[in-house]
N, C-alpha and C positions, 0 to 999 in steps of 0.2 A: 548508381544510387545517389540523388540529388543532397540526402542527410544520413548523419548516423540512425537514427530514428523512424527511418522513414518503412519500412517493413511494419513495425510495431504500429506507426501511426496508422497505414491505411487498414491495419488488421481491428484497429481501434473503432477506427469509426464504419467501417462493414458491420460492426457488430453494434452500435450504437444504429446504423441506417434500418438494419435489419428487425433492433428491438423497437423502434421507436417510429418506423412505418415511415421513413423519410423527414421526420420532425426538423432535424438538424443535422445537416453536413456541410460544414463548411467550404469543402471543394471535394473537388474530383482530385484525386491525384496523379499528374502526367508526367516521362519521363523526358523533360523538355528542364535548359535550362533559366526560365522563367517558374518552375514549378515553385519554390519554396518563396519566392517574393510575392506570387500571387495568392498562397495558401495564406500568407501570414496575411496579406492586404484584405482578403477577403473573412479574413475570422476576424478580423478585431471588425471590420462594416455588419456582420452579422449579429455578433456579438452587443456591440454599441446599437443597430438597429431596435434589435430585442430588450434590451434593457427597456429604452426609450417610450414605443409603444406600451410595453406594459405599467410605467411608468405614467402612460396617459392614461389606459384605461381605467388604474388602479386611481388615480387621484377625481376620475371624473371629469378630466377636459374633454375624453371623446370616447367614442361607442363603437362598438364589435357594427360593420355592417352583417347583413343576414348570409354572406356568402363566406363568412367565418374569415376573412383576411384581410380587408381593407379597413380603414377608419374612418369616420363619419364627425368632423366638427358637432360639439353641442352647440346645438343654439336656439331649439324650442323648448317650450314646455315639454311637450310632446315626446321630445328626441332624450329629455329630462327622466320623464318618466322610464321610458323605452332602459335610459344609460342604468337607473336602478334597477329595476328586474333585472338585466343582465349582468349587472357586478356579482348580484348576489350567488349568481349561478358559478359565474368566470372566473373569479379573483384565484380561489384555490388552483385550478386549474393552470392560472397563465401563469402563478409565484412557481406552481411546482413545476412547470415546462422551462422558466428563466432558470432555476435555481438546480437542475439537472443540468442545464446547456452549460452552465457555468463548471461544474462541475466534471462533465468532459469535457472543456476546455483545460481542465486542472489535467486530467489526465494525460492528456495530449502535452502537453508541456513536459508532463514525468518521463513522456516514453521518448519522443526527441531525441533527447542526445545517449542513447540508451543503443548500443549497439547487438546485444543479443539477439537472435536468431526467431523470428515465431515461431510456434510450437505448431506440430499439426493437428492436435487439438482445439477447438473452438471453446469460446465460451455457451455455454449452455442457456437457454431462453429463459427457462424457468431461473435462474442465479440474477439473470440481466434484468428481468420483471421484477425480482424484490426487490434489487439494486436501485430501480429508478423508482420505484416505490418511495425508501425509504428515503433514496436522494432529495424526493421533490418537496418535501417537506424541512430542509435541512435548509435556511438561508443565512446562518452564518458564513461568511467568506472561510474564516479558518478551518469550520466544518467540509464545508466545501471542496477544499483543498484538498482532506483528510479522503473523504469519500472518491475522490480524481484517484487517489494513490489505491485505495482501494479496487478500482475497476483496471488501472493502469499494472497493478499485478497481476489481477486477474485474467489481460489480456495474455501478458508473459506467459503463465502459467495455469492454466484452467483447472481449477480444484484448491486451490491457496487458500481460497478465503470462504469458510461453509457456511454456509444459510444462519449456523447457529453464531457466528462469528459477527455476521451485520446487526443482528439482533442486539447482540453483546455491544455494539458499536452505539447503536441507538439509543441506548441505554445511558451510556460512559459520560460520568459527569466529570468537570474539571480537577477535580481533588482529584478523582479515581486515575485520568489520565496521567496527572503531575507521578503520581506513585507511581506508573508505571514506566514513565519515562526514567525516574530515579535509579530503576533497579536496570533496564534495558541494557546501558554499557557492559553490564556482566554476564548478559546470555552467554552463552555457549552453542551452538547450533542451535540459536533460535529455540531452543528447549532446557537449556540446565545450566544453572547456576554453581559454580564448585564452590565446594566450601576451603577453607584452607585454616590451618595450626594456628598461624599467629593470631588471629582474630582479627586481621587487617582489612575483611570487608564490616566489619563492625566499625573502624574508625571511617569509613567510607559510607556511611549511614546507612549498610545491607543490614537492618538489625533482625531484633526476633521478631518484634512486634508490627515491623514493616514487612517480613514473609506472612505474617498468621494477617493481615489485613491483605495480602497480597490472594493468602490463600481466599479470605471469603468474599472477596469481589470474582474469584472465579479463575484469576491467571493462573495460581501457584498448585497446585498440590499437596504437599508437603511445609509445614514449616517444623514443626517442634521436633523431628525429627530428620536423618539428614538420609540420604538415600543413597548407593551405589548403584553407577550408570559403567556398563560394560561397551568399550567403541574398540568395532572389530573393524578386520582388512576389509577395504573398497577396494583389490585387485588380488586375485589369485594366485598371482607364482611366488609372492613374499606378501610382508607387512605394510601396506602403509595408506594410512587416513588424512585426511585435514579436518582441523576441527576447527570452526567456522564463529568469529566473532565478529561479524558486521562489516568493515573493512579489514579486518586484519585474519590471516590463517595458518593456525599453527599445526604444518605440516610434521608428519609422525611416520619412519620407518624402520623396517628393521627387516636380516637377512630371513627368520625364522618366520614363515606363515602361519602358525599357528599361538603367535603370542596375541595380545588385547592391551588395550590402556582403559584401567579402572581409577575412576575415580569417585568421588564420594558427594554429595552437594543435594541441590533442589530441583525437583524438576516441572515443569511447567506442563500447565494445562493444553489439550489441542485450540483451546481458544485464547489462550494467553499468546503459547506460539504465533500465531497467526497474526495477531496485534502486533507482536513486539515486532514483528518483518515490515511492519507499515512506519515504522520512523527512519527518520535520516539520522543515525544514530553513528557517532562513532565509540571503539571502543574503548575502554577505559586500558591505558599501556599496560602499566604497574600491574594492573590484575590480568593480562596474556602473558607477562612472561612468568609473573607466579605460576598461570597454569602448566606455561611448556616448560620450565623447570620442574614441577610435578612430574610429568612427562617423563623426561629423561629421567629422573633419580630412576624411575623402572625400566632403565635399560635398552630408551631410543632413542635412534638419530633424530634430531629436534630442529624445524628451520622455522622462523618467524616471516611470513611475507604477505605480500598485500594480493589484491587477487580482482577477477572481473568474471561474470559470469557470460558464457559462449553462448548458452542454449539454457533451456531450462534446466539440464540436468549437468551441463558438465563447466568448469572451471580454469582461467589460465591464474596462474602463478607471476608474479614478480619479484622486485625486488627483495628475494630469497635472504637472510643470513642464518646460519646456522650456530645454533647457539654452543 
């Protein structure tokens, strides 16, 4: 394997070659050691090519010949005429083809250095066709990015991200994001926020008023009340879970199979969920070992460690201590 990523990568763009009818591949990938110097030399020549071009058309220095690929100098009346009727038809078209390319190019970047395992799962046509829908209309860059990480888990993992969830995406205004970035540090498996006695996620601006706003943009479920979440054994002959904050996971076991770690807090929407997995988020310290001291007061063995994901489903462990 020429990169850590490189599994991820060609699975990436099979499914972009696939959705997109050949639009954009920036290489073949081979097991040669020239493979990752020429993928990169040739995506930034494609990438830079396409800008460009479109960049002519859209400005009117030059015109779509009729075999849809070449360009054509302006320089009659004639070819004048010809350049507007054709803008009016192209333009959308050629912003939403750059503005996709660009976009898995974002993705490709995410999956790189990304060592997990592909799934034998695909992604699904009909996911990939709304996908590039929404994408092609999206030209902010930092959108762009967003929507990469979007397809880039999606590859990971085929089912992550639901139809209702892009929607939700297209949707998501600045404010709306900034809120959710705010509370993000606190997930708990990507679904629940604990609450805790002191009222320490209050001095941490997790207020009331930022759940009940959290809830009506659609993330939260829950605000004015607080919910208990029951987290059973992930293995059978004893106890023991990880409960999953972003980089960090606070491992839970005990000799009795049949106990549970309850705890009490907010729980999140399936489409909150699903958002809050798309940031590079680390998590907030102070608020994981408040949780895994939670933890333990009910009587389990407690370790704080960092973690990598193998496969879609399963997890290595590091840097373990035991609290």
């Amino acid at each position: 394997m020429d990169w850590p990523g490189e599994k991820l990568v060609v699975r990436l763009w099979d499914t972009a070659e696939k959705g997109l009818a050949g639009l954009l591949r920036p290489w073949q990938i081979r097991r040669t050691e020239r493979a990752q110097v020429d993928a990169d030399r040739i995506r930034r020549l494609v990438e830079a090519k396409t800008h460009l071009e479109v960049e002519d058309i859209l400005s009117r220095q030059k015109l779509l010949a009729d075999d849809g690929q070449h360009l054509l100098d302006r320089s009659t009346p004639e070819e004048a005429a010809v350049m507007a009727a054709q803008r009016a038809v192209m333009s959308d078209e050629l912003r939403s083809q750059r503005n996709v390319a660009k976009a898995l190019l974002a993705a490709e970047a995410e999956l790189r250095t990304d060592e997990q395992e592909p799934p034998e799962r695909e992604v699904e046509d009909d996911w990939f066709f709304r996908w590039r829908k929404l994408t092609g209309g999206v030209s902010s860059e930092h959108l762009q990015v967003l929507w990469g990480r979007v397809l880039a888990g999606e590859v990971k993992s085929p089912g992550s991200f639901s139809l209702r969830t892009l929607d939700f995406l297209k949707n998501l205004s600045q404010e709306e994001a900034r809120i959710i970035e705010k509370v993000a540090p606190f997930v708990l498996d990507s679904s629940f926020i604990v609450s805790d006695v002191s009222g320490e996620l209050q001095t941490e601006g997790i207020t009331v008023s930022l759940l009940l706003r959290l809830k009506d943009i659609g993330v939260v479920k829950n605000a004015e009340v607080q919910l208990q979440r029951t987290f059973e054994s992930a293995v059978d002959d004893r106890f023991e879970t990880a409960l999953l904050a972003h980089d960090r996971a606070v491992v839970v076991r005990h000799e009795d199979r049949q106990k549970d770690v309850r705890l009490s807090g907010y729980s999140l929407t399936n489409v909150g969920s699903e958002v809050v997995r798309l940031g590079r988020f680390s998590s907030n310290e102070s608020y994981v070992r408040r949780v895994a001291r939670q933890v333990k007061r009910q009587q389990f063995r407690v370790w704080l460690c960092r973690f990598v994901w193998m496969t879609e489903d399963m997890i290595r462990y590091f840097d373990d201590v035991e609290l």
